[in-house]
C-alpha positions in Angstrom: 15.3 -6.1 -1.9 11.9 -5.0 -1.0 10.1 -6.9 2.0 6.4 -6.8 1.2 4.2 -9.7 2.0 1.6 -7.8 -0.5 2.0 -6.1 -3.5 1.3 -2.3 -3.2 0.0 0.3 -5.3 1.6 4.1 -4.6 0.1 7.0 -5.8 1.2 10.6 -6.7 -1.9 12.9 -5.8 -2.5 16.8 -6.8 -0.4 17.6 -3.5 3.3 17.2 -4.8 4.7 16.0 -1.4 2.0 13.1 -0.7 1.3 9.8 -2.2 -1.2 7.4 -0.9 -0.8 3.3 -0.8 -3.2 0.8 -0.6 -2.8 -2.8 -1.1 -5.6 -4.6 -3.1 -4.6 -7.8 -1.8 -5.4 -6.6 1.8 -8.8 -5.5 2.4 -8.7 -2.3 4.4 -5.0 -1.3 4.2 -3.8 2.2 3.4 -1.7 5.1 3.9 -0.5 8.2 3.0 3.5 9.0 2.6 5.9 12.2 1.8 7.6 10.0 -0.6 7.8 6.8 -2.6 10.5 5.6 0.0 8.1 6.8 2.8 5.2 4.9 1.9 6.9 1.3 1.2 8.6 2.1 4.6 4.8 3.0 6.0 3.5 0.2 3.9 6.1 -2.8 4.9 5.3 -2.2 8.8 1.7 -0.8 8.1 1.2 -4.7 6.6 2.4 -6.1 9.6 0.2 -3.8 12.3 -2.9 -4.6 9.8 -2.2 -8.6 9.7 -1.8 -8.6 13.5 -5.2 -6.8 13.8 -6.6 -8.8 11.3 -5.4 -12.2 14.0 -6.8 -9.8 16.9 -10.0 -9.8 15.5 -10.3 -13.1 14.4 -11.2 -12.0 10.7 -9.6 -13.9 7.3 -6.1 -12.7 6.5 -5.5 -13.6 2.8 -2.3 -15.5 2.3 1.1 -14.1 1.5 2.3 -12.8 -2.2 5.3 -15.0 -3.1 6.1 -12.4 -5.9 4.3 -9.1 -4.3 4.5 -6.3 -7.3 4.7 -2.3 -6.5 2.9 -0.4 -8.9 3.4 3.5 -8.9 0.7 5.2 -10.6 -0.9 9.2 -10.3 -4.3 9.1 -8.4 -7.1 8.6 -11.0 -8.1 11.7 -10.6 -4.9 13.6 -11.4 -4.3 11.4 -14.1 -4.6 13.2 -17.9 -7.5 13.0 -19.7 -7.0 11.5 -23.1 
């Protein structure tokens, strides 16, 4: 099982041994991984660090996904043209 509190979007760029994640749901969050594993790793205490900063700050944290979906996608701009 994957613990997420957000759902996550992971991206394969041009370089083969990076992907970037960002979560919509969470204004502000992303990263950069060497693999898919790397970046939900990055991602699940990444969302953590972010939330407590968010608390820190004293800014809106949006609430919790019950049902948080990972979407694996290439980066628009490696993506074919059709």
């Amino acid at each position: 099982m994957i613990e997420l509190d957000y759902s996550l979007v992971i991206e394969a760029t041009e370089e083969p041994d990076y992907f970037g994640f960002y979560s919509a749901e969470l204004e502000g969050f992303t990263g950069v991984g060497h693999s898919i594993e790397d970046c939900l790793y990055k991602a699940k205490w990444g969302i953590r660090e972010h939330v407590a900063l968010l608390k820190e700050k004293g800014l809106p944290i949006p609430p919790r996904n019950p049902y948080p979906i990972i979407t694996i996608q290439n980066e628009e701009a490696t993506a074919p043209r059709q």
